[in-house]
Biotite code that builds the C-alpha atoms (Angstrom):
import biotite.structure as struc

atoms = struc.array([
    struc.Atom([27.705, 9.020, 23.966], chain_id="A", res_id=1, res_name="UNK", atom_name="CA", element="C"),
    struc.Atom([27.818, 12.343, 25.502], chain_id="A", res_id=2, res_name="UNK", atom_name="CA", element="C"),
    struc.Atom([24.368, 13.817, 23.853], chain_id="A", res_id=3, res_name="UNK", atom_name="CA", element="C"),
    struc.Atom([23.011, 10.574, 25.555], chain_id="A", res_id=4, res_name="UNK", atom_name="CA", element="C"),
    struc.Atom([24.046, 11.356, 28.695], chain_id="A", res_id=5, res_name="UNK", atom_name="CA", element="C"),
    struc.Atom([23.614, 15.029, 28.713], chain_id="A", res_id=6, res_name="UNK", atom_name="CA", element="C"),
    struc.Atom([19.977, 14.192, 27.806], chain_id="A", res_id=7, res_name="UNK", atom_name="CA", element="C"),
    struc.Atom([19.648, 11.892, 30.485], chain_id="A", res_id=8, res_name="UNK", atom_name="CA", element="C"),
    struc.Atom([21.089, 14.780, 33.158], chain_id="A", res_id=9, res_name="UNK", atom_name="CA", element="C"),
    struc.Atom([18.814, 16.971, 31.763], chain_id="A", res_id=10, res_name="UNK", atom_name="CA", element="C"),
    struc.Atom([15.783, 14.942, 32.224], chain_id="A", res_id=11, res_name="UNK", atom_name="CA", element="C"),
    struc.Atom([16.691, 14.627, 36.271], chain_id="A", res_id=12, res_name="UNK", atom_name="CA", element="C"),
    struc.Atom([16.714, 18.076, 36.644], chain_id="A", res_id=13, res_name="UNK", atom_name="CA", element="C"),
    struc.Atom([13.705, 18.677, 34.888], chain_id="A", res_id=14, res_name="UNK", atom_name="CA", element="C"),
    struc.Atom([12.327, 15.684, 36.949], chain_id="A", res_id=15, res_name="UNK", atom_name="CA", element="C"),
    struc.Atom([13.202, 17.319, 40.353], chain_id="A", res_id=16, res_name="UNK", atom_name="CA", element="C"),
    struc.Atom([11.835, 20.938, 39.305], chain_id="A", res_id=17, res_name="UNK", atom_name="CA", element="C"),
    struc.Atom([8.337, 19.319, 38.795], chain_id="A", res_id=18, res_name="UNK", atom_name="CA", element="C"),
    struc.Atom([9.091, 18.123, 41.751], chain_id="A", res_id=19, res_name="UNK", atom_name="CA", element="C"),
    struc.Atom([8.262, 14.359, 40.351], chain_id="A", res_id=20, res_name="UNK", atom_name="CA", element="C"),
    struc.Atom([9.574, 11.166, 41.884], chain_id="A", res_id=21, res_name="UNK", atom_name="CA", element="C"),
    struc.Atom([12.977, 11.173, 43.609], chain_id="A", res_id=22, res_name="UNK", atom_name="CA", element="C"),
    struc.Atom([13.030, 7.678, 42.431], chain_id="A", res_id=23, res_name="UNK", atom_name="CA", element="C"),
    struc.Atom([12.584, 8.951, 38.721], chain_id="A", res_id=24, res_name="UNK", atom_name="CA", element="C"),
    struc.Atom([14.961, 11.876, 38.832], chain_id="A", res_id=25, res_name="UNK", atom_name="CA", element="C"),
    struc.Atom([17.988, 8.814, 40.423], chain_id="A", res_id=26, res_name="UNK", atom_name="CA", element="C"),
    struc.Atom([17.350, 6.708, 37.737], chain_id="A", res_id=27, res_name="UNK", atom_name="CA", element="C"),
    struc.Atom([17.978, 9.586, 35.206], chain_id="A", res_id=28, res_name="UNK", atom_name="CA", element="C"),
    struc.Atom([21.025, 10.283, 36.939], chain_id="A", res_id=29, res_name="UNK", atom_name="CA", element="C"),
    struc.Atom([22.170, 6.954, 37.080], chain_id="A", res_id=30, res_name="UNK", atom_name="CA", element="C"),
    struc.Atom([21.101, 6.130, 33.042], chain_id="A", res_id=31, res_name="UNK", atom_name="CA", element="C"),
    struc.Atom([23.300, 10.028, 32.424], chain_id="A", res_id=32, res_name="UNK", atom_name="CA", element="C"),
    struc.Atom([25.987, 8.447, 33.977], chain_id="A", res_id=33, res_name="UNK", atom_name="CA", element="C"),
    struc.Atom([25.885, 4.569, 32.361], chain_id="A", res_id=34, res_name="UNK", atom_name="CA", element="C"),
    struc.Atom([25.513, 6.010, 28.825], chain_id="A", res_id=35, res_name="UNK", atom_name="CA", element="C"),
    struc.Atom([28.905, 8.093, 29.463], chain_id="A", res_id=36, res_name="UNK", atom_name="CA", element="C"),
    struc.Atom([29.995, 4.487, 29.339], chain_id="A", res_id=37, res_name="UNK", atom_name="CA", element="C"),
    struc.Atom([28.109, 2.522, 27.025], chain_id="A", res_id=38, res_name="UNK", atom_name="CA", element="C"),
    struc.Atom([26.620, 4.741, 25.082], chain_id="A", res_id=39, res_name="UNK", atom_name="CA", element="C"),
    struc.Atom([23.424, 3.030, 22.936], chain_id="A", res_id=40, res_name="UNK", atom_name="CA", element="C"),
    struc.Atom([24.630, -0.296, 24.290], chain_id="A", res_id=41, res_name="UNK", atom_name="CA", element="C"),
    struc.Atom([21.687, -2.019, 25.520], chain_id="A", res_id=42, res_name="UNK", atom_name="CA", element="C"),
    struc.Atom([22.905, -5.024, 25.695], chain_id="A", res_id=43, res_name="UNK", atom_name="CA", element="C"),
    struc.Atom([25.628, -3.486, 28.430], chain_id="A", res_id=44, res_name="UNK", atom_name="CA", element="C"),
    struc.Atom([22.816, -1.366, 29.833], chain_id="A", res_id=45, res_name="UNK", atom_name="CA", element="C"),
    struc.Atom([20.718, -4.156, 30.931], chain_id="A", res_id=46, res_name="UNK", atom_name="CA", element="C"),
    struc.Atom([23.267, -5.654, 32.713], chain_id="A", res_id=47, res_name="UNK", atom_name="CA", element="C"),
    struc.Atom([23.303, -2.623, 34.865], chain_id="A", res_id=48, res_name="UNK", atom_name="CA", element="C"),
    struc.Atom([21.513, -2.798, 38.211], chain_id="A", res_id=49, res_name="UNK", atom_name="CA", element="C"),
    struc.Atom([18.598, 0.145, 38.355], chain_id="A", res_id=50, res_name="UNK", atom_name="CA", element="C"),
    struc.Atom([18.475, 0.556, 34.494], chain_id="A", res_id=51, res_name="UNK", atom_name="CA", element="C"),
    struc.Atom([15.127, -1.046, 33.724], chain_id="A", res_id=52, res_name="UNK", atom_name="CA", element="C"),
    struc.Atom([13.258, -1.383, 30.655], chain_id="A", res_id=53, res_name="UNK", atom_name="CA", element="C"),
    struc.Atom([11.653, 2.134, 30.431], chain_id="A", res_id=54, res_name="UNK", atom_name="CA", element="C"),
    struc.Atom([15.761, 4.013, 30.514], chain_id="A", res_id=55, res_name="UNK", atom_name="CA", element="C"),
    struc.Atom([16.112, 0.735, 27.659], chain_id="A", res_id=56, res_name="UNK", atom_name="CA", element="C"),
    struc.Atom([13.411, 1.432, 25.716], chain_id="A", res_id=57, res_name="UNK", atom_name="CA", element="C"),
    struc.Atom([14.583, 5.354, 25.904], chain_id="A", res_id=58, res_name="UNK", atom_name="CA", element="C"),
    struc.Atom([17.882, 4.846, 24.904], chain_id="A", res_id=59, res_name="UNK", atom_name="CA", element="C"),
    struc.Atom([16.643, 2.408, 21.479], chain_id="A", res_id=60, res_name="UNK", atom_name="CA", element="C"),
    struc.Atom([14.199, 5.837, 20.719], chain_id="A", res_id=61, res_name="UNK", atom_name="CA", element="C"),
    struc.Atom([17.558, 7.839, 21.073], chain_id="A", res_id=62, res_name="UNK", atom_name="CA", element="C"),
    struc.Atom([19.411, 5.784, 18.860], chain_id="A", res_id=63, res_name="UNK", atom_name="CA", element="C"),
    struc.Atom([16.386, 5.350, 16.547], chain_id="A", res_id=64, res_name="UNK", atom_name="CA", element="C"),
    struc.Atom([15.683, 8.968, 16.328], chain_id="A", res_id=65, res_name="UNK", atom_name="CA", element="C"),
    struc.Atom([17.863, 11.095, 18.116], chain_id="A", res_id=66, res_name="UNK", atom_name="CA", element="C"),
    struc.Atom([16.037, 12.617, 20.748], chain_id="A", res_id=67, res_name="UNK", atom_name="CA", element="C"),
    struc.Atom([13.867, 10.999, 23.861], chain_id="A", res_id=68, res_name="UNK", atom_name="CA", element="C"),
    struc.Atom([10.035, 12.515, 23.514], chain_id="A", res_id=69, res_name="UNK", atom_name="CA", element="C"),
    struc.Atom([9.937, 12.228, 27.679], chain_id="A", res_id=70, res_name="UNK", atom_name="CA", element="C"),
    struc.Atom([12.904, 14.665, 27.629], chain_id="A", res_id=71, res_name="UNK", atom_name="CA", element="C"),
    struc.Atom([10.579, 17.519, 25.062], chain_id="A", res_id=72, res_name="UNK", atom_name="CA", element="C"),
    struc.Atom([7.387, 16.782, 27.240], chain_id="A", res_id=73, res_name="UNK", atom_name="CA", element="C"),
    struc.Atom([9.410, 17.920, 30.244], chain_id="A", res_id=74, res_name="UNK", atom_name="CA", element="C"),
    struc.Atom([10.671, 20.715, 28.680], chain_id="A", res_id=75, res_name="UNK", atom_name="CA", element="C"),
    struc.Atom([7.454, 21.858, 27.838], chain_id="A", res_id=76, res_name="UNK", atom_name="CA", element="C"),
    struc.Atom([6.849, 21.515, 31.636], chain_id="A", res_id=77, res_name="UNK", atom_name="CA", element="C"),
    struc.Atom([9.529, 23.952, 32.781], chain_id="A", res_id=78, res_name="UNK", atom_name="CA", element="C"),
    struc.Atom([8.280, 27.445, 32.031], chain_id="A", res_id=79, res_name="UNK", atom_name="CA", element="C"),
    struc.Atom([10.973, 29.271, 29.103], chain_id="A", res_id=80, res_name="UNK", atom_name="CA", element="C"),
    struc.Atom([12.031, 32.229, 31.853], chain_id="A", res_id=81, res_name="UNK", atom_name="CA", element="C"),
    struc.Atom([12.983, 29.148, 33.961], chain_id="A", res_id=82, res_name="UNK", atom_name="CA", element="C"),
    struc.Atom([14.876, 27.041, 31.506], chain_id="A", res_id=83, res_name="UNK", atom_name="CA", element="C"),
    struc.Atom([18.360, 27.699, 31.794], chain_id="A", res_id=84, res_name="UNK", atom_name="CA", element="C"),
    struc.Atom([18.753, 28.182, 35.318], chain_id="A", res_id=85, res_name="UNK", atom_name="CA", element="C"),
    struc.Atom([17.158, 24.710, 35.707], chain_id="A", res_id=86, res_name="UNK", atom_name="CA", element="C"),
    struc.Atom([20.398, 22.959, 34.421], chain_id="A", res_id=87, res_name="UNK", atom_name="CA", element="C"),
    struc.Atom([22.838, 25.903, 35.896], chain_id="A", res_id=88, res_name="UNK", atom_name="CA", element="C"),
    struc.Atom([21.068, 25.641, 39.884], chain_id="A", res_id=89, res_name="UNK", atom_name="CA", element="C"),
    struc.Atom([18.997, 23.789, 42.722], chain_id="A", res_id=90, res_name="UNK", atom_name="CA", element="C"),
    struc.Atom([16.281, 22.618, 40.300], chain_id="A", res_id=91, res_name="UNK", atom_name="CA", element="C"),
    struc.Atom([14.183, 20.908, 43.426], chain_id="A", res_id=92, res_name="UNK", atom_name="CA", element="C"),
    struc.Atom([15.043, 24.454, 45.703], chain_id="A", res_id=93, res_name="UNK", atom_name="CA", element="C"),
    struc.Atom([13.585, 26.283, 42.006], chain_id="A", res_id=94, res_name="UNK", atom_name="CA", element="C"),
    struc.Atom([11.020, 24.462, 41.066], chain_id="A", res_id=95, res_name="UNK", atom_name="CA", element="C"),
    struc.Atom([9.475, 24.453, 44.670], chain_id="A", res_id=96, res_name="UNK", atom_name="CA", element="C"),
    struc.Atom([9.729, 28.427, 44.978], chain_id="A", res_id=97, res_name="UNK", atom_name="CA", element="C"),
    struc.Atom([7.951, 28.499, 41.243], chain_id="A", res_id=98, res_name="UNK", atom_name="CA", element="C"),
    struc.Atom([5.189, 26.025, 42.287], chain_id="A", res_id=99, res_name="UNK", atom_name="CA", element="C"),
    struc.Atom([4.399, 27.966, 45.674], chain_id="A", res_id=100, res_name="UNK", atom_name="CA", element="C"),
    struc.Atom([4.173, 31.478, 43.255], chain_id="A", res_id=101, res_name="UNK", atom_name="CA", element="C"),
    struc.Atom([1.913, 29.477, 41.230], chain_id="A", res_id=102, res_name="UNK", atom_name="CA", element="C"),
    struc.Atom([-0.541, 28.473, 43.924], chain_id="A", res_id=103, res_name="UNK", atom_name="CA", element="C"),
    struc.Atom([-0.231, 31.814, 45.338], chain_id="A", res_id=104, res_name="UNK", atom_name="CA", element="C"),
    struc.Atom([-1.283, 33.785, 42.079], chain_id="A", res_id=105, res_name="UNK", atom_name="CA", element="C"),
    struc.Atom([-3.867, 31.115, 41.010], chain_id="A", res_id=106, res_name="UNK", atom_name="CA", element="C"),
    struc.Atom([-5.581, 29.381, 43.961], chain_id="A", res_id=107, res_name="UNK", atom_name="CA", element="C"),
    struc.Atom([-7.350, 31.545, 46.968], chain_id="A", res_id=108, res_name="UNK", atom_name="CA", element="C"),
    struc.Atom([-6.710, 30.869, 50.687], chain_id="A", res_id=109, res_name="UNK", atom_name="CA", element="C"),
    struc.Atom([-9.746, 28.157, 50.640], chain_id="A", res_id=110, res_name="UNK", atom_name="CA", element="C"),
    struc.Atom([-8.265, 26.232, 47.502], chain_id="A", res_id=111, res_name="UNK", atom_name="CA", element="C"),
    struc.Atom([-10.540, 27.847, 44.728], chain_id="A", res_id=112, res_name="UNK", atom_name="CA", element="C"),
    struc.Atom([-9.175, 28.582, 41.532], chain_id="A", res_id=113, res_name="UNK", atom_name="CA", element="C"),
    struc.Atom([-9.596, 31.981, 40.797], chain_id="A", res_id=114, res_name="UNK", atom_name="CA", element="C"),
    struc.Atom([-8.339, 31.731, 37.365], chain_id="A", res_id=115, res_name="UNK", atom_name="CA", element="C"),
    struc.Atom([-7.770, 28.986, 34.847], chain_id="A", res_id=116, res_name="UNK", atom_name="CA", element="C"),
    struc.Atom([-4.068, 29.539, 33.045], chain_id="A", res_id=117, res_name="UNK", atom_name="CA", element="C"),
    struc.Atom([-3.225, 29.846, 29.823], chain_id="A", res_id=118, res_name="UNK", atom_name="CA", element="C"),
    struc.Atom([0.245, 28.810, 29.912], chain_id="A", res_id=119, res_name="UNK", atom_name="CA", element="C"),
    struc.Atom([0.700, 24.767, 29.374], chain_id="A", res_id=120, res_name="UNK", atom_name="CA", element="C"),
    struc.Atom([3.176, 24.780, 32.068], chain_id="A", res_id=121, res_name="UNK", atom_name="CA", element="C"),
    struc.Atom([1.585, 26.979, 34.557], chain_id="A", res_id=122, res_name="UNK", atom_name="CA", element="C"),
    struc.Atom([-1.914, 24.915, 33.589], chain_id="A", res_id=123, res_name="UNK", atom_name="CA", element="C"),
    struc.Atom([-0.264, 21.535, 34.241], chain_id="A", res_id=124, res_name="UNK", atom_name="CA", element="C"),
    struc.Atom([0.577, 22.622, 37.924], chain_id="A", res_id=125, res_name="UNK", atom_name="CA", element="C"),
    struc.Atom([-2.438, 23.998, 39.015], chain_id="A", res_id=126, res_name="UNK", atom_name="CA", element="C"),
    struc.Atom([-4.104, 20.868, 37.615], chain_id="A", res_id=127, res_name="UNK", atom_name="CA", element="C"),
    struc.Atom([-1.930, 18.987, 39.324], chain_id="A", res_id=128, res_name="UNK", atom_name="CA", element="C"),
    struc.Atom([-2.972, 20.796, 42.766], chain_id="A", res_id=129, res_name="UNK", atom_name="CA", element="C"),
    struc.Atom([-6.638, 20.325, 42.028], chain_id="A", res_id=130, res_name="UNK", atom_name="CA", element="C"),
    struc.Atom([-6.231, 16.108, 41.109], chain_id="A", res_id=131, res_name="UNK", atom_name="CA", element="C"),
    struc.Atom([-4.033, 15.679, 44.299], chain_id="A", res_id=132, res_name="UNK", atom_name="CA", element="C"),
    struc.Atom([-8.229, 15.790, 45.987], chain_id="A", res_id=133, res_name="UNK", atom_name="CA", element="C"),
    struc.Atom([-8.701, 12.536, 44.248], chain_id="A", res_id=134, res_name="UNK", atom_name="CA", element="C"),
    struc.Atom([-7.477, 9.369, 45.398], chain_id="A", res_id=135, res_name="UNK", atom_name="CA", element="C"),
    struc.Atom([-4.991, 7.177, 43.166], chain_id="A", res_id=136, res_name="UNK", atom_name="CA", element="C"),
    struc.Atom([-6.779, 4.160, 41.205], chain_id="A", res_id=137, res_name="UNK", atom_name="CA", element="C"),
    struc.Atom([-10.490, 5.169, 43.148], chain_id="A", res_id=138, res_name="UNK", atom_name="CA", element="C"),
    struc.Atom([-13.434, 5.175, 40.351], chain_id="A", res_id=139, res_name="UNK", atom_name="CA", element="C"),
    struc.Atom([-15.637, 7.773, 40.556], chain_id="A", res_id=140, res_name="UNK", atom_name="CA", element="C"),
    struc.Atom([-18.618, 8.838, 38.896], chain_id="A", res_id=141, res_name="UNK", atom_name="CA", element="C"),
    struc.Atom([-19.119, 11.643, 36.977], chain_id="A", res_id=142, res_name="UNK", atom_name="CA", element="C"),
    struc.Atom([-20.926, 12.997, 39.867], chain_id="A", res_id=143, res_name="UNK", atom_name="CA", element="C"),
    struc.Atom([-18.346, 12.167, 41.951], chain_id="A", res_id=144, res_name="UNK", atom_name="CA", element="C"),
    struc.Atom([-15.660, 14.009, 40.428], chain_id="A", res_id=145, res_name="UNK", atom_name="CA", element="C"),
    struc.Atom([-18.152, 16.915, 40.001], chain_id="A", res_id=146, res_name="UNK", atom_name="CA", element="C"),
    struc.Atom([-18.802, 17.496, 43.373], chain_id="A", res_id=147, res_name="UNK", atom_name="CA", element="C"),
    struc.Atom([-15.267, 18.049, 44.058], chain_id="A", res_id=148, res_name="UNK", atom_name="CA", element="C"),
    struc.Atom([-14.257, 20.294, 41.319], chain_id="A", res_id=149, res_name="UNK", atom_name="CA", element="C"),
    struc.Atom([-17.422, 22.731, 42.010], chain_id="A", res_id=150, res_name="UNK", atom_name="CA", element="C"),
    struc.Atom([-15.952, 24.353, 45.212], chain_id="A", res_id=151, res_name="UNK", atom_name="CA", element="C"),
    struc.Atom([-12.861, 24.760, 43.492], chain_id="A", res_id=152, res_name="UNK", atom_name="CA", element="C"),
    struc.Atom([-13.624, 26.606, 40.210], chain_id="A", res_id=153, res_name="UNK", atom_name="CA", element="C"),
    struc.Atom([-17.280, 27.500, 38.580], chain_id="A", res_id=154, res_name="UNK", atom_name="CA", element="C"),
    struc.Atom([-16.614, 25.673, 35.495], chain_id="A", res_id=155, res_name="UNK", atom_name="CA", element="C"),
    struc.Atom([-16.041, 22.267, 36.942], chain_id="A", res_id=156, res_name="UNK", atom_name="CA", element="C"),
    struc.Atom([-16.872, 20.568, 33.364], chain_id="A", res_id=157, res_name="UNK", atom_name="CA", element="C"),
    struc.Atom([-13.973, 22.427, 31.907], chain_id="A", res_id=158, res_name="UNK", atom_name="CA", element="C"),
    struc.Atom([-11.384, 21.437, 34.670], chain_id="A", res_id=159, res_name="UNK", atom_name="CA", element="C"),
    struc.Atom([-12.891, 18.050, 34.612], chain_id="A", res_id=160, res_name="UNK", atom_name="CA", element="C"),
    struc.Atom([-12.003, 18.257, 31.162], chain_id="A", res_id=161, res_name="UNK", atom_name="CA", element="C"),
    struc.Atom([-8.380, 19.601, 31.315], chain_id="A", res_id=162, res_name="UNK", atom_name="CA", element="C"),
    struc.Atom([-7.811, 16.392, 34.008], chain_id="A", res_id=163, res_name="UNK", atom_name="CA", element="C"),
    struc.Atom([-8.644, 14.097, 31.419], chain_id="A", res_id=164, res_name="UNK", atom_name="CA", element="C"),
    struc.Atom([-6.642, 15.769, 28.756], chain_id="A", res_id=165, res_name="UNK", atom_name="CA", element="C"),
    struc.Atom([-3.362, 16.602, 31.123], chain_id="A", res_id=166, res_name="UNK", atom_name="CA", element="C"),
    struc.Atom([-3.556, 12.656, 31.681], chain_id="A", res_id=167, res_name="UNK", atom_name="CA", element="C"),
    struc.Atom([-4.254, 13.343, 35.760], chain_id="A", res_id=168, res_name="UNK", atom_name="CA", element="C"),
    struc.Atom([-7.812, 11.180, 35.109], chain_id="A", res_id=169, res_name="UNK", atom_name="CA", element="C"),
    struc.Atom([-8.665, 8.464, 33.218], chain_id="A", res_id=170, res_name="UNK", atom_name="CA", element="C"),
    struc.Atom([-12.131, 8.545, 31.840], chain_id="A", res_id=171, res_name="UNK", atom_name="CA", element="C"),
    struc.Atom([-13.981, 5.808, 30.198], chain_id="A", res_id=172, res_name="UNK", atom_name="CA", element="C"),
    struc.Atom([-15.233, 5.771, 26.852], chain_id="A", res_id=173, res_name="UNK", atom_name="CA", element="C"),
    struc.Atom([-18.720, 6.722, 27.856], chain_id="A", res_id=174, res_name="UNK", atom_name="CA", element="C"),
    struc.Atom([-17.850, 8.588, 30.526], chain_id="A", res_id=175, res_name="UNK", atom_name="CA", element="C"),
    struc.Atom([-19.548, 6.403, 33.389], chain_id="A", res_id=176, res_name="UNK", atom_name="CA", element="C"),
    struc.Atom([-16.415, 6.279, 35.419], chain_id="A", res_id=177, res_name="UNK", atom_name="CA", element="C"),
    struc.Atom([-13.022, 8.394, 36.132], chain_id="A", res_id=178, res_name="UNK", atom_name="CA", element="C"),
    struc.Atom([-9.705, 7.515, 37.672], chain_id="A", res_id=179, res_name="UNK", atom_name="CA", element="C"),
    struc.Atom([-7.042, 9.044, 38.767], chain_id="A", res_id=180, res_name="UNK", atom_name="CA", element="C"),
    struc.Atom([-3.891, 7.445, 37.392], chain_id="A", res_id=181, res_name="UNK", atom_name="CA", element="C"),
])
């Protein structure tokens, strides 16, 4: 199943230019190259040491539907100018020059935000910049995350906001308590 696997290569390189897990952008690689083989064959794929249930339950969504929705949400992560040369380079040595221009256009020399983005893509990295000040699986208050976002950018309630949305915090339904996931 070549569109399987191409999908599957694909996703790696988009994985390395967001510069997300290693461990994620291997196991692409590794499911690109297994579905060359067995194609929608899950019952061959889970024989296969590395593919675990998440490549499984992407592969029964590809066969079910013809596409992987993890594969569109990372294109949408990869801005359009950027695309094709993803696939056709270094997408770690690209993505890493794009995300330093990124922090260099929108974030000052003390880490403020001069300027909230209006491209998803561009938006998703800078938020990602301003969540790495939180600690993983910490709760904090309200307050809490407040007084961090307030040196970084005037409307703090509007990042605070776009972290919740962007999935970077977890909020509770009333709002008493935030996460970072």
């Amino acid at each position: 199943m070549e569109e399987l696997s191409r999908i599957f290569k694909e996703m790696a390189d988009l994985t390395d230019f967001i510069g997300d897990s290693p461990f994620k952008s291997r196991t692409y690689r590794l499911a690109s190259e297994v579905a060359k083989m067995h194609g929608t064959d899950t019952d061959k794929l889970s024989q296969v040491k590395g593919i675990g249930k998440a490549i499984l339950e992407k592969t029964v969504e590809y066969a079910n539907t013809g596409k992987i929705k993890k594969h569109d949400d990372l294109m949408k992560l990869v801005p359009q100018d950027f695309l094709s040369r993803v696939f056709e380079e270094d997408p770690v040595l690209l993505g890493k020059k794009w995300r330093e221009d990124v922090k260099k256009r929108y974030f000052r020399i003390d880490g403020s935000l001069k300027t909230i983005p209006s491209k998803f893509s561009v938006k998703f990295y800078v938020l990602r910049e301003i969540s790495k000040h939180f600690k993983k699986n910490r709760v904090y208050t309200e307050k809490d995350i407040n007084s961090v976002l307030s040196p970084i950018y005037p409307d703090h309630v509007e990042i605070r906001r776009y972290l919740v949305d962007f999935g970077f915090l977890e909020r509770k339904a009333d709002g008493s308590a935030y996460k970072k996931i």
